[in-house]
mmCIF entry with sequence, helices, sheets and N, C-alpha, C, O atoms, coordinates in Angstrom:
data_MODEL
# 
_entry.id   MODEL 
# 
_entity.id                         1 
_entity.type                       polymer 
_entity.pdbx_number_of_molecules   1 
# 
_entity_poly.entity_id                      1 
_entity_poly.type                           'polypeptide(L)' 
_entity_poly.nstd_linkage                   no 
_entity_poly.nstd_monomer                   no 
_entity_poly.pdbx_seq_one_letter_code       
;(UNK)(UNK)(UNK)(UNK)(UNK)(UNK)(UNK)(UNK)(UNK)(UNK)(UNK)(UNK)(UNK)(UNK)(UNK)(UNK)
(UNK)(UNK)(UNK)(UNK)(UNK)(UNK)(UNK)(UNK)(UNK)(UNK)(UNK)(UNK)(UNK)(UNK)(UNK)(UNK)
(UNK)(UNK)(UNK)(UNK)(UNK)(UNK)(UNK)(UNK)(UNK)(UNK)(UNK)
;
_entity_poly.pdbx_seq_one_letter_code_can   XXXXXXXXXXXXXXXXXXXXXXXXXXXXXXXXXXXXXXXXXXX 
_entity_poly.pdbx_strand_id                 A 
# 
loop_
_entity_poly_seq.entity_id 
_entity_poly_seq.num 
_entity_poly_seq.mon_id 
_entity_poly_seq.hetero 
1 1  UNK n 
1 2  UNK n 
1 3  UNK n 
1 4  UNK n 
1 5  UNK n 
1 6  UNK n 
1 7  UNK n 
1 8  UNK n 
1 9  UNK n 
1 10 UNK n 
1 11 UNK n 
1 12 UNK n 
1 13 UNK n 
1 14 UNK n 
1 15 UNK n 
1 16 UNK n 
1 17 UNK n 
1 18 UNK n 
1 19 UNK n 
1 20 UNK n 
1 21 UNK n 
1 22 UNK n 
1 23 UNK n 
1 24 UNK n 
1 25 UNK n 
1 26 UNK n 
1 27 UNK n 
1 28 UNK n 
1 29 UNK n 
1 30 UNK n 
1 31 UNK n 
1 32 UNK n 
1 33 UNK n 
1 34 UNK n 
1 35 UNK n 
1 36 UNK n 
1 37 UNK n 
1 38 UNK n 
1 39 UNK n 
1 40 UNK n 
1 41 UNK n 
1 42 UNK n 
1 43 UNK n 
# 
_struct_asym.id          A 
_struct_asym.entity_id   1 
# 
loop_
_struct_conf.conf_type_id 
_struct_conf.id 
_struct_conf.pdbx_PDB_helix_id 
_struct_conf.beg_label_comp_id 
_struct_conf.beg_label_asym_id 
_struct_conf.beg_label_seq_id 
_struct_conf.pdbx_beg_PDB_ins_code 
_struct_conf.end_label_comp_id 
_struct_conf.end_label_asym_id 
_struct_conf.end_label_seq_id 
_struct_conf.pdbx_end_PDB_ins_code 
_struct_conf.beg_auth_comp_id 
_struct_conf.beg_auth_asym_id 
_struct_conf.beg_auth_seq_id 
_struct_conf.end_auth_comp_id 
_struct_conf.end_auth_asym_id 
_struct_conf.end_auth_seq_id 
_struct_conf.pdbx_PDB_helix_class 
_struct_conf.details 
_struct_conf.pdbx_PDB_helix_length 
HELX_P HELX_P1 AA1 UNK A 3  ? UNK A 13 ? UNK A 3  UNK A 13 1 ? 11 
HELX_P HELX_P2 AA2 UNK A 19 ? UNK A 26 ? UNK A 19 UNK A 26 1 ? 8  
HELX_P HELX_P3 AA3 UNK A 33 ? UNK A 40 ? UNK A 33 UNK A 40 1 ? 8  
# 
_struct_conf_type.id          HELX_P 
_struct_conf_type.criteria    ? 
_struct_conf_type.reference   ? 
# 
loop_
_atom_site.group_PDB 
_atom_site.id 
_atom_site.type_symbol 
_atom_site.label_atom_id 
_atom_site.label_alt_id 
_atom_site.label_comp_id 
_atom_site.label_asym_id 
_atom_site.label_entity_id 
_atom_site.label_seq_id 
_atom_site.pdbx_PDB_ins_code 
_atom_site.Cartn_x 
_atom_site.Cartn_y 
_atom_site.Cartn_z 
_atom_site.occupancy 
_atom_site.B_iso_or_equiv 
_atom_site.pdbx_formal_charge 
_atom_site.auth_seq_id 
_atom_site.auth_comp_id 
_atom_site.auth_asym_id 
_atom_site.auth_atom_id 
_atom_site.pdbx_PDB_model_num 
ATOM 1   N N  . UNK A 1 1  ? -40.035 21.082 -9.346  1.00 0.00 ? 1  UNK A N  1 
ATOM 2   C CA . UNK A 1 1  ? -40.039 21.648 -10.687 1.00 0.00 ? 1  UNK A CA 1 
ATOM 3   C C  . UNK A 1 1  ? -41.480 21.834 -11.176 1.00 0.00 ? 1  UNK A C  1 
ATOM 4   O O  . UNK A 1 1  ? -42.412 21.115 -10.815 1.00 0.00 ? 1  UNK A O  1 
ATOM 5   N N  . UNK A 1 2  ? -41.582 22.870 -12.038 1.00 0.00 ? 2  UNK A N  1 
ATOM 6   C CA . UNK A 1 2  ? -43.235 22.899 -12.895 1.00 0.00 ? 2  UNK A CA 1 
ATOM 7   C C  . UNK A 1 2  ? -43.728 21.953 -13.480 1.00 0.00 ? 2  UNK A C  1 
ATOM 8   O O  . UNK A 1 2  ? -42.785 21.350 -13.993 1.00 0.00 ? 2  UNK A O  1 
ATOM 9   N N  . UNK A 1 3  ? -44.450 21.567 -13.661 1.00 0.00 ? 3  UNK A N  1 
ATOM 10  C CA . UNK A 1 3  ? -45.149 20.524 -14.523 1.00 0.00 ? 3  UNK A CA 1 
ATOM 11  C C  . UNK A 1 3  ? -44.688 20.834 -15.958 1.00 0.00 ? 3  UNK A C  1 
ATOM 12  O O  . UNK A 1 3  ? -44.634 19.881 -16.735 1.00 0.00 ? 3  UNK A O  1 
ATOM 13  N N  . UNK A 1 4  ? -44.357 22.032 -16.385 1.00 0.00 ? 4  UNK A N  1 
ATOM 14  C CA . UNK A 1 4  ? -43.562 22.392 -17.736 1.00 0.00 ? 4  UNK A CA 1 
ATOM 15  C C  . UNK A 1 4  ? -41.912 21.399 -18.272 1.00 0.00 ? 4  UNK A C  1 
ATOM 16  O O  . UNK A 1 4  ? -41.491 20.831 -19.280 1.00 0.00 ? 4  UNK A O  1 
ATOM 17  N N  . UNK A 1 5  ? -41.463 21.675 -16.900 1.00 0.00 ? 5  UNK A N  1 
ATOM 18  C CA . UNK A 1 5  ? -40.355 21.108 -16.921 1.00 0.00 ? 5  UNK A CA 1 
ATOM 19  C C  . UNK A 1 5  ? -40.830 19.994 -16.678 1.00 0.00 ? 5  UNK A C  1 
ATOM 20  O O  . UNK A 1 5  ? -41.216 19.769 -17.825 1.00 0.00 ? 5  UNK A O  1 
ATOM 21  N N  . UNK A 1 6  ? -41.159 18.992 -16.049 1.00 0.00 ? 6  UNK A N  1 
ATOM 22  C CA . UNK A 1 6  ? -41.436 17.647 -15.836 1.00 0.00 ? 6  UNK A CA 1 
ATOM 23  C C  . UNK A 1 6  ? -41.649 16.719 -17.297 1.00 0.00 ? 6  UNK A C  1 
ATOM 24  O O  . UNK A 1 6  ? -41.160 15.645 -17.647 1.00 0.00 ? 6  UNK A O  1 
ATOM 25  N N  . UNK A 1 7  ? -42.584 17.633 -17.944 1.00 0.00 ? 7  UNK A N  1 
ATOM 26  C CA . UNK A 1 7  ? -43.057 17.132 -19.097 1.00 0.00 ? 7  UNK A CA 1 
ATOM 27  C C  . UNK A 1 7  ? -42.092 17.416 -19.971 1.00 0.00 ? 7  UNK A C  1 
ATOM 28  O O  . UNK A 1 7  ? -42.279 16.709 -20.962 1.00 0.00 ? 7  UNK A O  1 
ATOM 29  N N  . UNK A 1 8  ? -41.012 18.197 -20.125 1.00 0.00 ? 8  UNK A N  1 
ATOM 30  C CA . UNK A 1 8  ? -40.024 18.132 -21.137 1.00 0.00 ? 8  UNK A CA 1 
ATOM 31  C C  . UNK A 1 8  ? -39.411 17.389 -20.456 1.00 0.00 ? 8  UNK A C  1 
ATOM 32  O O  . UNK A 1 8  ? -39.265 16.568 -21.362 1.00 0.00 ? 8  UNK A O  1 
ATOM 33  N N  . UNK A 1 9  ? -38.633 16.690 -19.186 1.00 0.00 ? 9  UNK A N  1 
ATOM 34  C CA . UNK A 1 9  ? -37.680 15.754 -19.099 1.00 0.00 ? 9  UNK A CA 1 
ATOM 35  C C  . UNK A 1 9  ? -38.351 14.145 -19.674 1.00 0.00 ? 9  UNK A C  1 
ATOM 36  O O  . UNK A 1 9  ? -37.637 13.306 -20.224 1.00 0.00 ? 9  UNK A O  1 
ATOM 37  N N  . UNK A 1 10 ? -39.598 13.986 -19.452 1.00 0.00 ? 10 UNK A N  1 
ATOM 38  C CA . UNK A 1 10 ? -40.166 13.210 -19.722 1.00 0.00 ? 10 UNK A CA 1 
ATOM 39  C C  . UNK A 1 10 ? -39.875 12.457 -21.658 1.00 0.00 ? 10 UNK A C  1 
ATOM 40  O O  . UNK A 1 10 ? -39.703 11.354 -22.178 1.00 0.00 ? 10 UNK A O  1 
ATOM 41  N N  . UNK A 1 11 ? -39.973 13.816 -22.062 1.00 0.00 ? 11 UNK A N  1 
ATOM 42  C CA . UNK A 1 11 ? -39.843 14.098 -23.406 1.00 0.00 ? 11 UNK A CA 1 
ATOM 43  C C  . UNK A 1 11 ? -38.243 13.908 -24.326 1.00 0.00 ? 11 UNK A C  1 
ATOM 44  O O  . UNK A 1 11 ? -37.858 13.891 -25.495 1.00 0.00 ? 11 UNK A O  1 
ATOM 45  N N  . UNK A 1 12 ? -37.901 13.836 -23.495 1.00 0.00 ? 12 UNK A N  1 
ATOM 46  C CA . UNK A 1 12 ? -36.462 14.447 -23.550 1.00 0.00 ? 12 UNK A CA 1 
ATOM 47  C C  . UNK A 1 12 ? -35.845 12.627 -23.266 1.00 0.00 ? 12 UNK A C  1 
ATOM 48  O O  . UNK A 1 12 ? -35.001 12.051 -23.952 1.00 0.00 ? 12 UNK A O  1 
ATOM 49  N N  . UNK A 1 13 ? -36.328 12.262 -22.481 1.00 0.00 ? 13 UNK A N  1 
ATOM 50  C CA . UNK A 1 13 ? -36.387 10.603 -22.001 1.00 0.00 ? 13 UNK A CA 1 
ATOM 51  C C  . UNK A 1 13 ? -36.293 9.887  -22.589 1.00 0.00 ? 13 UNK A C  1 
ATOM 52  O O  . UNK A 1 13 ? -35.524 8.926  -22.603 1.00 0.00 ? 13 UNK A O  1 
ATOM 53  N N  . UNK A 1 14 ? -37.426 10.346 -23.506 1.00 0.00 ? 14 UNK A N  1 
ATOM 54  C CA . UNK A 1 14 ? -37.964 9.303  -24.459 1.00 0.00 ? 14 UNK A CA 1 
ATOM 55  C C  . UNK A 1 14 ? -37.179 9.795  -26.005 1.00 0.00 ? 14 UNK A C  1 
ATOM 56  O O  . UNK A 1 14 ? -37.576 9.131  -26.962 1.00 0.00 ? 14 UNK A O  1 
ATOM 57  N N  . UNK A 1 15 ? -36.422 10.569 -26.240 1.00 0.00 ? 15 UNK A N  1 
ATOM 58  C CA . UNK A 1 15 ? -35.982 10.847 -27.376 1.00 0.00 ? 15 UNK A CA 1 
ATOM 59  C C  . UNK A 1 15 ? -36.993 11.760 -28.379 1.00 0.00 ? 15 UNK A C  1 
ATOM 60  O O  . UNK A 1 15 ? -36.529 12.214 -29.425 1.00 0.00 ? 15 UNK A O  1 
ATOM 61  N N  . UNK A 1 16 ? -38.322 11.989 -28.022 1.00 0.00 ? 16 UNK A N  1 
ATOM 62  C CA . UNK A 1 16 ? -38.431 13.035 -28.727 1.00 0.00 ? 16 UNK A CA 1 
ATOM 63  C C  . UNK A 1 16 ? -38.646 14.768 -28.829 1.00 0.00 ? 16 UNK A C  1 
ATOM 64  O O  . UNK A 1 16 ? -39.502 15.461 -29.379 1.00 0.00 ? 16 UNK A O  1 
ATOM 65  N N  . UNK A 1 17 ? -37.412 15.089 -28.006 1.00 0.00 ? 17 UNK A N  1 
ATOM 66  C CA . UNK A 1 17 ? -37.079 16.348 -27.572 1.00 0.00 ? 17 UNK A CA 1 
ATOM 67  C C  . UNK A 1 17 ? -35.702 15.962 -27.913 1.00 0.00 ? 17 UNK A C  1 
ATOM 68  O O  . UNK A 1 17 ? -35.267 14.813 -27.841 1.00 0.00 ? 17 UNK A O  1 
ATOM 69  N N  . UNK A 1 18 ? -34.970 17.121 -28.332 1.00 0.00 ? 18 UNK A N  1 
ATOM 70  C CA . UNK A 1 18 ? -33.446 16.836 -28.650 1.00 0.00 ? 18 UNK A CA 1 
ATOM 71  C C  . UNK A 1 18 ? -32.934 18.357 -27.597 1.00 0.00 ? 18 UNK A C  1 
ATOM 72  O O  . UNK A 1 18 ? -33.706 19.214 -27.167 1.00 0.00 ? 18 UNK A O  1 
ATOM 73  N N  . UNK A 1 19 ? -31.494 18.300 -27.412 1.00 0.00 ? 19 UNK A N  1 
ATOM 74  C CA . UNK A 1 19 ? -30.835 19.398 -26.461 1.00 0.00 ? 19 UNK A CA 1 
ATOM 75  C C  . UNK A 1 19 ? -31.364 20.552 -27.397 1.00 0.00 ? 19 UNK A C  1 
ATOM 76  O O  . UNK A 1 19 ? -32.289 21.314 -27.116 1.00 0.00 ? 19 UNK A O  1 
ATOM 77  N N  . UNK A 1 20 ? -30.619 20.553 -28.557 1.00 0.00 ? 20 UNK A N  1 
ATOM 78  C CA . UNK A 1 20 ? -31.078 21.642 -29.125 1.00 0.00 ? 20 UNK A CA 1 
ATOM 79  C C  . UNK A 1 20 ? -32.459 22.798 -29.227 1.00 0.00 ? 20 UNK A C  1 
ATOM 80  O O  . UNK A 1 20 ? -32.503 24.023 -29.333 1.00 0.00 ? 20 UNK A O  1 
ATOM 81  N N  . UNK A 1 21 ? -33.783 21.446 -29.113 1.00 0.00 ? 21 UNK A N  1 
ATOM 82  C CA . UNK A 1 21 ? -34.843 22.359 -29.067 1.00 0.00 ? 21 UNK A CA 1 
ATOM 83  C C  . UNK A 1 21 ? -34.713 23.047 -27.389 1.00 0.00 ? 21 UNK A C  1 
ATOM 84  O O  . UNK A 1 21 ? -35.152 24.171 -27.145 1.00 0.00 ? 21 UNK A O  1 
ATOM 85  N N  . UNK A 1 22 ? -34.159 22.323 -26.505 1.00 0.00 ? 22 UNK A N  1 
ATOM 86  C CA . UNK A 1 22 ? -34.300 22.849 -25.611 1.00 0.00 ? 22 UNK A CA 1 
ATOM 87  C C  . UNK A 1 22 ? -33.696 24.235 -25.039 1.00 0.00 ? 22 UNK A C  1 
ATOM 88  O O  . UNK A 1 22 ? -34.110 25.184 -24.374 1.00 0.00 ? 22 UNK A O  1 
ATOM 89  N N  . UNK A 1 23 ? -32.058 23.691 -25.881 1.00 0.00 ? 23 UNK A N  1 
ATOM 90  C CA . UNK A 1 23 ? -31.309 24.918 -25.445 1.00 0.00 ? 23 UNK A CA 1 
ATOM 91  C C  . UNK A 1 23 ? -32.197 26.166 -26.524 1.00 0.00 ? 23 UNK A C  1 
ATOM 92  O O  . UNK A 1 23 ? -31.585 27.217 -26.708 1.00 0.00 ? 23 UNK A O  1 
ATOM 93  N N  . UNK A 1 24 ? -33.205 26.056 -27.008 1.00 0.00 ? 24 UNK A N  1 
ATOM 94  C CA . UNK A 1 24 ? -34.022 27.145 -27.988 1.00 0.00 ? 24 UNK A CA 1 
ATOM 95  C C  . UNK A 1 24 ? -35.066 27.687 -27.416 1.00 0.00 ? 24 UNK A C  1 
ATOM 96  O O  . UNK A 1 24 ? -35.784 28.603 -27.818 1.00 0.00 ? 24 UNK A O  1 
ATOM 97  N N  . UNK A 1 25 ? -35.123 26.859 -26.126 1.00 0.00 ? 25 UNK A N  1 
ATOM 98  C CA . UNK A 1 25 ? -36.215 27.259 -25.054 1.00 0.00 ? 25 UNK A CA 1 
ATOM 99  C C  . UNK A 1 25 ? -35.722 27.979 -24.202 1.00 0.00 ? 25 UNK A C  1 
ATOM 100 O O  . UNK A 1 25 ? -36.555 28.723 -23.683 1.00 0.00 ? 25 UNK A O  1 
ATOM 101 N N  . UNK A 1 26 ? -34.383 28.115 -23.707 1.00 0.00 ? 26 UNK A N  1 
ATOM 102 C CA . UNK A 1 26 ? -33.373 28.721 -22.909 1.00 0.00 ? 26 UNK A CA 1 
ATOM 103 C C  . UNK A 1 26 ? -33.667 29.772 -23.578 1.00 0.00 ? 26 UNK A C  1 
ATOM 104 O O  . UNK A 1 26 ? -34.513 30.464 -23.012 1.00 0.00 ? 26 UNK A O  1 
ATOM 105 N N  . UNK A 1 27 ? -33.289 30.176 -24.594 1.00 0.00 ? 27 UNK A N  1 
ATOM 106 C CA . UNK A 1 27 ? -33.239 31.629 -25.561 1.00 0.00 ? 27 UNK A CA 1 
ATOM 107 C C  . UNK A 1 27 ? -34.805 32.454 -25.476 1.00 0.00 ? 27 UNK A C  1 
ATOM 108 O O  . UNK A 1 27 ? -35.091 33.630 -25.249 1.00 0.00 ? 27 UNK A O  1 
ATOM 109 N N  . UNK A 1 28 ? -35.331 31.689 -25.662 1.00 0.00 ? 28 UNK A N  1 
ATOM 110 C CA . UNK A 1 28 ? -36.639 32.433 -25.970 1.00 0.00 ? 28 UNK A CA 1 
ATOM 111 C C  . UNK A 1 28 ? -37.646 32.709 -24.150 1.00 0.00 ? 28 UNK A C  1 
ATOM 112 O O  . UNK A 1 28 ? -38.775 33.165 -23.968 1.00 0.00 ? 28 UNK A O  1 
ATOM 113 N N  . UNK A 1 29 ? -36.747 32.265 -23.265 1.00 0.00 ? 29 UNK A N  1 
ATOM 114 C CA . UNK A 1 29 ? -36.995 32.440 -21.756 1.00 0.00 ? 29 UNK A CA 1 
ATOM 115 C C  . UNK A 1 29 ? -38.202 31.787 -21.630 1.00 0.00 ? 29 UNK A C  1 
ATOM 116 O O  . UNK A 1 29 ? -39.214 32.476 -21.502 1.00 0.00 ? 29 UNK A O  1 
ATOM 117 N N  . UNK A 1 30 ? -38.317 30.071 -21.648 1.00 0.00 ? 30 UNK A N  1 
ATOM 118 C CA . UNK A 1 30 ? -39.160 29.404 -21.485 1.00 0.00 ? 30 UNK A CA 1 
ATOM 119 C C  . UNK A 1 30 ? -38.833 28.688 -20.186 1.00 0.00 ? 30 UNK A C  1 
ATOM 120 O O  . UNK A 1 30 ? -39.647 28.583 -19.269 1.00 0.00 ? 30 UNK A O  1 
ATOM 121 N N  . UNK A 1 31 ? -37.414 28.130 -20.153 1.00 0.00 ? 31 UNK A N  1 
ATOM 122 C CA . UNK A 1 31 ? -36.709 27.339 -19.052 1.00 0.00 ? 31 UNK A CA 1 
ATOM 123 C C  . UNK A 1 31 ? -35.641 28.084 -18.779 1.00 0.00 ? 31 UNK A C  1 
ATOM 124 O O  . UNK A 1 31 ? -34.982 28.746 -19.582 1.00 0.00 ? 31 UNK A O  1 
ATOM 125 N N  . UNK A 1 32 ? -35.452 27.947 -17.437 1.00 0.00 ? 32 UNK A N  1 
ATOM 126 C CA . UNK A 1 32 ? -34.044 28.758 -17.255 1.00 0.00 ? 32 UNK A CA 1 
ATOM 127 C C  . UNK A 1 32 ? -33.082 27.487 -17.330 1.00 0.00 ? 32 UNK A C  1 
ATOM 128 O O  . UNK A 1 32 ? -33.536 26.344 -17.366 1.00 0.00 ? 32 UNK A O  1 
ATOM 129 N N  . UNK A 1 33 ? -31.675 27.784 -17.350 1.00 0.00 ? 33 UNK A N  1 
ATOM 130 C CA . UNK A 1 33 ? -30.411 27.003 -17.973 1.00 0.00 ? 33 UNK A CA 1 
ATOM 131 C C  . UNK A 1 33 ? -30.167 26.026 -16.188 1.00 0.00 ? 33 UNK A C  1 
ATOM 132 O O  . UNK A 1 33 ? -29.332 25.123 -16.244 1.00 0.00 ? 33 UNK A O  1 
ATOM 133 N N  . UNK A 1 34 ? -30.696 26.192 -15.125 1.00 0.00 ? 34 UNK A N  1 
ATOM 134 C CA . UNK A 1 34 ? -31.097 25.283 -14.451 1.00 0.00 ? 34 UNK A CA 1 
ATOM 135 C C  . UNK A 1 34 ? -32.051 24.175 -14.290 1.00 0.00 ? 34 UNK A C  1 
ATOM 136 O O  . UNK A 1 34 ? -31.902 23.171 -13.593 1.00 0.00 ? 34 UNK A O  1 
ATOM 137 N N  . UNK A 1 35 ? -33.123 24.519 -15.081 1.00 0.00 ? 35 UNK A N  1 
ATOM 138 C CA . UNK A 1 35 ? -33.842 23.592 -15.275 1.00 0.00 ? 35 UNK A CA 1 
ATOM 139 C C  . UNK A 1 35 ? -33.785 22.895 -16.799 1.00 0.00 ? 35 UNK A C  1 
ATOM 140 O O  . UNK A 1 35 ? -34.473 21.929 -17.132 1.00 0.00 ? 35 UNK A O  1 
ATOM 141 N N  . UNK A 1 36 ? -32.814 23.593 -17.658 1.00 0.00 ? 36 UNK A N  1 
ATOM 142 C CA . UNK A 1 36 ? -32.427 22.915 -18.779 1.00 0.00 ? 36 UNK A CA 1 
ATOM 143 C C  . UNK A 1 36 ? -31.166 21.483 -18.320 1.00 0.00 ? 36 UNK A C  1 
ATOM 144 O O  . UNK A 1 36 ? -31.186 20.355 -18.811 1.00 0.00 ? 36 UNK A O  1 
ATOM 145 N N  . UNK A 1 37 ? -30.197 21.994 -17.291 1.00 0.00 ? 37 UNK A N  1 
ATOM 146 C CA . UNK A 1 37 ? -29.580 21.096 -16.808 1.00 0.00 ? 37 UNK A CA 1 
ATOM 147 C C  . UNK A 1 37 ? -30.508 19.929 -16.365 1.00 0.00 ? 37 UNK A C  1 
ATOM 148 O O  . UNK A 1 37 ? -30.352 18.811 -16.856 1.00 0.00 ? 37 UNK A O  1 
ATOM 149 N N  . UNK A 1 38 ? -31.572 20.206 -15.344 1.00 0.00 ? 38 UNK A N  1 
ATOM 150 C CA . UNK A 1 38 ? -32.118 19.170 -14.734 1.00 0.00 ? 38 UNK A CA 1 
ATOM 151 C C  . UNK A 1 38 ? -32.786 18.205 -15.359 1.00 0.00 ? 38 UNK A C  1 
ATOM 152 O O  . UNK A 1 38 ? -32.964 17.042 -14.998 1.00 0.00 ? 38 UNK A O  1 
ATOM 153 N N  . UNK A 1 39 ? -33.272 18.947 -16.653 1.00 0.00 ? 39 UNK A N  1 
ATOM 154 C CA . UNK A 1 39 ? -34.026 18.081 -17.765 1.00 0.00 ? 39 UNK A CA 1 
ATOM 155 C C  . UNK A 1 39 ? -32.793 16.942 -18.490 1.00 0.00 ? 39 UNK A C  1 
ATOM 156 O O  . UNK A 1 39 ? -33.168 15.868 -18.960 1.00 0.00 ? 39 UNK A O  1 
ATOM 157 N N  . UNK A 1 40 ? -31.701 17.246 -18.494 1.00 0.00 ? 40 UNK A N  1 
ATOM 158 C CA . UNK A 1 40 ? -31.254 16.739 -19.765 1.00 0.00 ? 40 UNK A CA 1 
ATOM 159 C C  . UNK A 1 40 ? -29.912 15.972 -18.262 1.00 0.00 ? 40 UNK A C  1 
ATOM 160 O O  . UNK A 1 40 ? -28.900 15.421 -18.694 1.00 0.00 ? 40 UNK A O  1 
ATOM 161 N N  . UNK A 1 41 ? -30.073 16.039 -16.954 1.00 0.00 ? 41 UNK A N  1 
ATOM 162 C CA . UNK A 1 41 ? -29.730 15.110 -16.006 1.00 0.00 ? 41 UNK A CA 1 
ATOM 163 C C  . UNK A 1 41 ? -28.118 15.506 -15.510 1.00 0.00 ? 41 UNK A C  1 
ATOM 164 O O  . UNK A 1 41 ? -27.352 14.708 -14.970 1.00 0.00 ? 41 UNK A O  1 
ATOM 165 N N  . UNK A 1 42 ? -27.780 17.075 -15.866 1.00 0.00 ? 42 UNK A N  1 
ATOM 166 C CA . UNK A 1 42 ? -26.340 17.484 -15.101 1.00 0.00 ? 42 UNK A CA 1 
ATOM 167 C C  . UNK A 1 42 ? -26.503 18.126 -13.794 1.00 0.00 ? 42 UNK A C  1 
ATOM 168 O O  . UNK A 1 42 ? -25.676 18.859 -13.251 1.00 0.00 ? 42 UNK A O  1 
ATOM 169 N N  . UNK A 1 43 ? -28.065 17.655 -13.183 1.00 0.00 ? 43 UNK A N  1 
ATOM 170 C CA . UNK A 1 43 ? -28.356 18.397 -12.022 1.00 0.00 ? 43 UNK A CA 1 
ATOM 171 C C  . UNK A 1 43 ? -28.499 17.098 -11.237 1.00 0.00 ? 43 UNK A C  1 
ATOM 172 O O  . UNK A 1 43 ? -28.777 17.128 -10.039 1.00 0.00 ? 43 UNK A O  1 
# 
């Protein structure tokens, strides 16, 4: 994975990233909805 993604699961870990901002990153084509899975651990 990118170091992009690494650092949001990281984030995401720790509680201060919520699904929502992420699935807002999905939208705006920051992460694709595979690496939104992998972040948030359905991968």
């Amino acid at each position: 994975m990118t170091q992009l993604v690494e650092s949001l699961k990281r984030l995401y870990e720790k509680g201060k990233l919520s699904e929502e901002k992420l699935q807002s990153m999905i939208q705006k084509s920051t992460i694709t909805d595979y690496e939104y899975k992998y972040i948030i651990g359905e991968v």
